[in-house]
N, C-alpha and C positions, 0 to 999 in steps of 0.2 A: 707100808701101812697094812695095819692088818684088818682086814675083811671080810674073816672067818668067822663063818655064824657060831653062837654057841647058844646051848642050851637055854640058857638063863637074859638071853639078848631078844629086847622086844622083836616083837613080826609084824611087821607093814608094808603098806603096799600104798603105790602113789599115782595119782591121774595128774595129767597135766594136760588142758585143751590148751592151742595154741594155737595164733592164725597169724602167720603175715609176723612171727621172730624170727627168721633168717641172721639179723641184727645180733642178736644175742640169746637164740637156744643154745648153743654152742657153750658157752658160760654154764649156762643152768645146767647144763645134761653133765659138762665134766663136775661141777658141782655136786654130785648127786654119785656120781660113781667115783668119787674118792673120797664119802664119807667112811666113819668109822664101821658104821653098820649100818649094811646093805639092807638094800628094800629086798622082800620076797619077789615082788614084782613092779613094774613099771611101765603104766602104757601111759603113749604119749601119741594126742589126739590130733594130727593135724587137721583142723579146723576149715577145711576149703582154702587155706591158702593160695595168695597169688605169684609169692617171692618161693625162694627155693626153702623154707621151710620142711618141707617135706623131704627131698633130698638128703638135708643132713640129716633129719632123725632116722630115715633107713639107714644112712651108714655109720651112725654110732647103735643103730641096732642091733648091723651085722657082728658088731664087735662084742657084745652083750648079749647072752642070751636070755636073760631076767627084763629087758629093753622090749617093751611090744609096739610097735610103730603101729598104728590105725590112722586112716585118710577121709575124710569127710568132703562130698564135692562142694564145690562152692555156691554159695545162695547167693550170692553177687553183695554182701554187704554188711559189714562187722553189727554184729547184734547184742551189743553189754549185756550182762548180767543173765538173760534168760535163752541167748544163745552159747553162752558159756556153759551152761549147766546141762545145756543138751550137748554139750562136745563131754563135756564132765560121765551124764551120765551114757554117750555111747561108749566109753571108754569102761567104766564101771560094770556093765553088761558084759564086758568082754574080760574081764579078770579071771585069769585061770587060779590065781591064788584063792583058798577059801579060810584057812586056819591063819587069817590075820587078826594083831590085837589093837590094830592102828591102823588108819587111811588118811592121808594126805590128801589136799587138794594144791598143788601146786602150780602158781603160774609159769610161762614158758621165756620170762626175761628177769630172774634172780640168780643172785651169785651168793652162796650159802659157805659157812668156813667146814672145812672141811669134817668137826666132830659138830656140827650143829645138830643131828637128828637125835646123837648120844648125849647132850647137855639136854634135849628138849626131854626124852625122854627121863631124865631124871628128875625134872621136873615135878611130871606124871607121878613116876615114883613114889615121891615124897609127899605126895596129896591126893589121896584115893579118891578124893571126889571132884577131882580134877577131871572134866569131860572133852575141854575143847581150849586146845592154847596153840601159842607159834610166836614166831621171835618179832623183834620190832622192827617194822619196816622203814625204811631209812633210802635216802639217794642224794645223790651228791650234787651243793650246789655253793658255786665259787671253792672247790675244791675239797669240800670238806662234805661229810654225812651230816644231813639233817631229819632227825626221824618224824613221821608222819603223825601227828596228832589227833585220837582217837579213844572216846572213853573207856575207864581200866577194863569192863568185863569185853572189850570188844576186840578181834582177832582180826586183820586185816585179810578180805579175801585172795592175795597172793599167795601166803603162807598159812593155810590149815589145817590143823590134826587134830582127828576122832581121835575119843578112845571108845573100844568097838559098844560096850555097854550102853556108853553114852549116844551114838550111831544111830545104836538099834530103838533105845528111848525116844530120840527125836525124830524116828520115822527118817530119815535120812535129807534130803536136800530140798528146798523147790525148787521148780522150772521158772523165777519171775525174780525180776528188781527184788530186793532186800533179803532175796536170801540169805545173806552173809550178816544179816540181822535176827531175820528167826531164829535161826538154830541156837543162835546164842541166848538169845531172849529164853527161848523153849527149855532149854536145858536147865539154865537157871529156876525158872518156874517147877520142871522137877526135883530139884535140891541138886544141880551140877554145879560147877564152879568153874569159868570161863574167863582167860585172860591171857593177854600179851606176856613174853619175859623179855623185859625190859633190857634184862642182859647181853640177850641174844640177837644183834644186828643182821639183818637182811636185806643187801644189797639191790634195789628195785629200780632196775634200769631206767624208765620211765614212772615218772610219779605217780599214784594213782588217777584213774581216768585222763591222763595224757593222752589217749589213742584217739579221744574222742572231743578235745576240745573242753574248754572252761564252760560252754555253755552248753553242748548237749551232755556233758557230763552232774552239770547241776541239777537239772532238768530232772536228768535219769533218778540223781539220789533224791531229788525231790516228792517223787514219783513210787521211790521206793521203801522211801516213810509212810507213805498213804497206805499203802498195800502192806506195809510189817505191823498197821493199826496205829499211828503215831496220835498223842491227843494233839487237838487243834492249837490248844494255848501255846503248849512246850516246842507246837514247830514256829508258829512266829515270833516267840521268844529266839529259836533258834535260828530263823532267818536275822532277828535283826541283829542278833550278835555277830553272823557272820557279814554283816556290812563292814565291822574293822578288818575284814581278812582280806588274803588277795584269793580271787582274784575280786578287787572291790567291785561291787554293785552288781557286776554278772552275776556271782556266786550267790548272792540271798535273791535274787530277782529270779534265778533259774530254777533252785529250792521250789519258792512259794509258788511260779507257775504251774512246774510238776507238780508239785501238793494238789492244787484246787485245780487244776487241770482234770487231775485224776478224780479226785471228787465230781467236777460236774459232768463227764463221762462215764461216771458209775464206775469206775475200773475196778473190780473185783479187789475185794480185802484179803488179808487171808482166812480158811474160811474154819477156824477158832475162835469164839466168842472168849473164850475162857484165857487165851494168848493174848487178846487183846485186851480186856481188860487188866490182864497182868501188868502188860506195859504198859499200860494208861495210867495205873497206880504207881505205878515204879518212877515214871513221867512226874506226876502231881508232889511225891514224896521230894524227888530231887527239888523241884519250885520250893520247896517249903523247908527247905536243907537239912531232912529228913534221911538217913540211911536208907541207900539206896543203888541198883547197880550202876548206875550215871553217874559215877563219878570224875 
């Protein structure tokens, strides 16, 4: 396999926080060092893990030197979404790479094919206004991949890639619930263009928020609509739609408590007037089936 940078071959660089994959960083990591074209760099975050986590990413470190292992002590308790982004951004503070044209944010339980970064990146290629995409997430059930369902402009937070323009536009990441919503939103609001490729499967060992259960997981994303400015209409529309889904009756019940939960807590929005009304129009356009990113 060839691995040899050339000239003309994108430059990126990849974080991966991780806490408690023992399970399967092993996957992800050879993943990742038998693509076509290699990362510049690669730091991978152990997260205060309590399993041997950490163990393995030193000794596929030792074997890599583009491999940066960083350890995080443990806070005694998995924190979705805004303690992610602090494993995210202790890693990011530690990139010794600077002349990148791409950053990945990659979770620590995928199994990626081996030219996946080289397909994604053509992608890019091929649409300059392309700021922020990654392949379809997907995991196996009764034997077979079934991919995760998610509107077109939205990126699954496992698999994400800047492109740096676009990075530097959106101000880079928050530290809270819905991240993996802003930046999308945000980008778009600048004239970016943000989507899944649908062609590109990515093996997601655990489904999304598996780590954390059906119902502090709803909770969470309930929570993190409030905080990404969701309008009130388009989220009980959207609880009640997801009463046909599974997991029945937790999943829209865990939504709209994290919603109004969050609401009669005051919990900080985020703090663009100008983002949120973005999506509030964007919101009201789809109800009215209106072109719009919600699709």
């Amino acid at each position: 396999m060839n691995t040899t940078r050339q000239k003309n071959q994108p430059r990126y660089v990849v974080i991966t926080p991780a806490r408690d994959e023992a399970e399967h960083i092993s996957d992800t990591i050879l993943s990742v060092t038998h693509q076509t074209i290699r990362p510049l760099e690669w730091v991978i975050v152990d997260d205060g893990s309590t399993d041997s986590t950490g163990e393995i990413i030193e000794r596929f470190a030792a074997q890599h030197s583009w491999v940066t292992p960083l350890h995080r002590p443990d806070r005694g308790m998995r924190e979705n979404a805004s303690g992610v982004m602090e494993a995210f951004y202790y890693g990011y503070q530690s990139l010794k790479a600077s002349e990148w044209d791409f950053i990945v944010k990659l979770d620590g339980d995928v199994s990626l094919h081996p030219d996946y970064f080289e397909n994604c990146f053509r992608e890019f290629r091929q649409d300059p206004k392309l700021g922020v995409g990654g392949g379809l997430i997907c995991h196996r059930e009764n034997g077979s991949l079934k991919a995760e369902a998610c509107p077109q402009f939205h990126v699954r937070g496992a698999t994400k890639i800047y492109k740096r323009a676009c990075w530097d536009a959106i101000g880079g990441l928050l530290k809270v619930p819905g991240w993996d919503t802003v930046d999308e939103v945000k980008a778009n609001m600048l004239g970016w263009k943000t989507r899944t490729f649908q062609d590109l499967k990515v093996l997601h060992h655990r489904p999304t928020g598996a780590a954390d259960g059906a119902w502090k997981n709803s909770v969470k994303d309930g929570r993190a609509d409030y905080i990404s400015g969701y309008h009130p209409l388009f989220m009980f529309l959207k609880c009640v739609k997801r009463l046909a889904q599974e997991p029945y009756l937790v999943g829209s019940l865990g939504l709209l408590y994290g919603f109004i939960g969050s609401y009669l807590t005051r919990t900080p929005q985020v703090n663009d007037r100008a983002l949120i009304h973005y999506v509030r129009t964007q919101q009201l356009r789809r109800l009215l089936l209106l072109d719009s990113i919600w699709k």
